[in-house]
N, C-alpha and C positions, 0 to 999 in steps of 0.2 A: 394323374391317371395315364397309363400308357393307351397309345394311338389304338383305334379298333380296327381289323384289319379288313380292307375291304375284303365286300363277298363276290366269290368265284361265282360268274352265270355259267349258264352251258344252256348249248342250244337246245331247242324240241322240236318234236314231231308231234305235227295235230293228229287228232282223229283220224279214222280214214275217211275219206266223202263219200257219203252213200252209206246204204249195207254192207259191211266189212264181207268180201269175197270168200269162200271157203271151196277147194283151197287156194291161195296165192299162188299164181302163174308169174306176174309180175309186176313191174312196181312203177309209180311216175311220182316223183318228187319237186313239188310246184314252188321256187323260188320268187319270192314276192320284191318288190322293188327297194331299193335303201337310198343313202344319202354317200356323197365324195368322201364327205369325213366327218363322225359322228360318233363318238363313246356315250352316248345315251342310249336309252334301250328302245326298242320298237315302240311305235305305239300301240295302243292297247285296240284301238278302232278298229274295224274290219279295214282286210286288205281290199286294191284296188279290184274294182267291180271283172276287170278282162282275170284277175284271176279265180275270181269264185265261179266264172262263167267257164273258165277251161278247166276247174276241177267237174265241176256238173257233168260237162260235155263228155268229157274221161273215163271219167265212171260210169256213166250211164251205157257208153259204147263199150266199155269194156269190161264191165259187169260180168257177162256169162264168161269170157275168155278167164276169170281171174284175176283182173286186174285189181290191185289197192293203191290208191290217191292219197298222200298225204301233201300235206303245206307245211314247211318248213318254219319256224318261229328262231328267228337268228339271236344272239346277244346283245350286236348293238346294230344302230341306225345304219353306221360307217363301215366302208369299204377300208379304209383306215388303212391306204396310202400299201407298205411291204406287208403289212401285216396280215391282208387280204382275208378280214375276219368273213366277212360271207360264204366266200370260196370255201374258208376250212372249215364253216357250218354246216354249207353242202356236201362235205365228204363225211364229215361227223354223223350227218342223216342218211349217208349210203351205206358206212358203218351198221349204222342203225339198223336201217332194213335187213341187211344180210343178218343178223343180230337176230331177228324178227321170223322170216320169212324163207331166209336158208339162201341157196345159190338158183336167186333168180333174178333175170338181165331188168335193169332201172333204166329210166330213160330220164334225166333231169330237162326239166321245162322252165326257165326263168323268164320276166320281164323287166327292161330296165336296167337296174343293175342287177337284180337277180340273173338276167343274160348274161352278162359278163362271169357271174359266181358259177351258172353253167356249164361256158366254157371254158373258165377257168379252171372245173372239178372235172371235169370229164374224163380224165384221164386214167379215173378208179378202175379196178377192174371187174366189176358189176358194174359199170355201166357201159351200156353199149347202143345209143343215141343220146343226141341233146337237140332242145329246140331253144332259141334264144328269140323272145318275141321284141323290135323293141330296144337292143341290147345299148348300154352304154358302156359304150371304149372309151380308154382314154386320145388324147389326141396323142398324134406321132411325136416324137420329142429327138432330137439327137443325141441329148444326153440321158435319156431311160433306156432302158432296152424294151424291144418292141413287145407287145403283148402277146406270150407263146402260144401256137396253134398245134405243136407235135405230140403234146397228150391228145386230141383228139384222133390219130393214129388209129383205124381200125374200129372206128364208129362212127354212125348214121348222123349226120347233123343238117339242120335245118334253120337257117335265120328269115324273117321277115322281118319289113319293115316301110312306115310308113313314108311315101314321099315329102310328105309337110312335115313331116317331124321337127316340132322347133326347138322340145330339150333334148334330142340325140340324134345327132350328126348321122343321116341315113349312109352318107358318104365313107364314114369311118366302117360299118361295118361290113360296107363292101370292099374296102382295101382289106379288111380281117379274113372275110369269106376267101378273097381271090388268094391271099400268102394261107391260108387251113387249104385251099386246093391244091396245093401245092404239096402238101403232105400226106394228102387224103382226097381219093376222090370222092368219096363218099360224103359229098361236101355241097350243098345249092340254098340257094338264098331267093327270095322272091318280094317283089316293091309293090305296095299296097297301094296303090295311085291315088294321091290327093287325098288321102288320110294323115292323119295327125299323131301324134307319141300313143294316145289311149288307144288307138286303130276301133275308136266306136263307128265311122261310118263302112266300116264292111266288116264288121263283128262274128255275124252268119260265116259269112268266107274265112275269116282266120279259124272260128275254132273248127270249121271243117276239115281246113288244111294241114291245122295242130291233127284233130283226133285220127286223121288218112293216116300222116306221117308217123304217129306214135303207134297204133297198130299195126300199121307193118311192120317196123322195126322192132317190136318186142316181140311179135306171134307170127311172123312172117306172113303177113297177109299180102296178096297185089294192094302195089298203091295204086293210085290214081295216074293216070296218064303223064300230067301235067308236073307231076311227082318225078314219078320216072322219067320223063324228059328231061327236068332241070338236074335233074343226078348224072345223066348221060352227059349230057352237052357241056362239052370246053367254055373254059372259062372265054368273053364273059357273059356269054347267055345265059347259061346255068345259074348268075349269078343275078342278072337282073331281069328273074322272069316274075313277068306280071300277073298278079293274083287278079284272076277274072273273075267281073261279078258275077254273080248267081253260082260260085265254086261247090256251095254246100247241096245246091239244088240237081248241079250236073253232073256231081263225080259217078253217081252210080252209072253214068250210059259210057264209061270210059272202059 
């Protein structure tokens, strides 16, 4: 009997969170975490809890504006080294949505390595912010070339990231942030002090500072102060500005 031939996967796009909008203003496409390298397919479980909490958060705030939240369902586990299978999943789902919803601005949101898959897709032209929660870079190498920051060129980007962080290098994504300033101002990063990879001990403050940053960047809302400062400010302030607690409680008197 001849060989049977493997079956082609292809990525998806979930539901949308919440009540599907009507009509669609815009779009945030929530990249879930993966593995370095991995040809097996996702698991089937729910994704990690900080994502189902920043699609909630997403929706709910951006509800009357139009906004639709999808989570992204990759092929496989793995980042999978040149082949950068996340990254092309996340442009397959930006694909998608223009597909869907016509020419309105996306804002991709990863954690983990979805972070990376963010910044690494960003460069679409629907999309015009990223937020990388979290993100894992690879480490600097002499013999790789460094990991590109010129697609994000002329979009809003935002990393957080926790100072304990003990599976990803808080360090690496502020060398990322500081070489993306450099091509982009439009570019600030913020350190979650004494929080860890999940960023569960100031949870309130992150998705307050996701849902600030994604509303203004999509519907041109004012941000929050502390927003605008770290987009202002040369680097490396801008880069390592500290997420204060009670963020989600104080942004309105900004």
């Amino acid at each position: 009997m001849g060989q049977q031939a493997t079956p082609v996967r292809t990525a998806g796009l979930g539901k949308a969170v919440g009540p599907a909008p009507t009509p669609v203003c815009g779009a945030v496409l929530l990249l879930p975490d993966g593995q370095e390298v991995s040809t097996r397919r996702p698991s089937p479980v729910r994704p990690l809890s900080l994502i189902r909490s920043l699609g909630r958060a997403l929706a709910r705030a951006g509800r009357a504006e139009g906004l639709a939240v999808h989570r992204v369902r990759y092929r496989y586990r793995g980042w999978n080294g040149g082949e950068a299978h996340l990254a092309a999943d996340a442009e397959w789902a930006t694909e998608e949505v223009v597909r869907r919803y016509g020419d309105v601005p996306v804002c991709l949101v990863g954690v983990d390595m979805g972070g990376r898959a963010a910044l690494r897709s960003g460069g679409h032209e629907a999309v015009n912010s990223v937020v990388a929660l979290a993100p894992w870079l690879p480490e600097e190498d002499v013999a790789a070339p460094a990991e590109p920051v010129k697609q994000l060129a002329g979009r809003r980007v935002l990393i957080a990231h926790g100072t304990n962080d003990e599976r990803t290098d808080p360090e690496l994504s502020f060398r990322y942030a500081a070489r993306a300033k450099k091509a982009n101002r439009e570019v600030c990063r913020f350190e979650v002090h004494s929080d860890g990879h999940a960023l569960h001990g100031h949870r309130a403050e992150v998705l307050a500072l996701t849902t600030d940053f994604v509303l203004g960047a999509l519907f041109g809302h004012p941000v929050s102060r502390p927003v605008e400062d770290a987009l202002a400010a040369p680097p490396p302030i801008g880069l390592r500005m500290p997420l204060a607690a009670g963020f989600g409680r104080s942004v309105l008197s900004y």
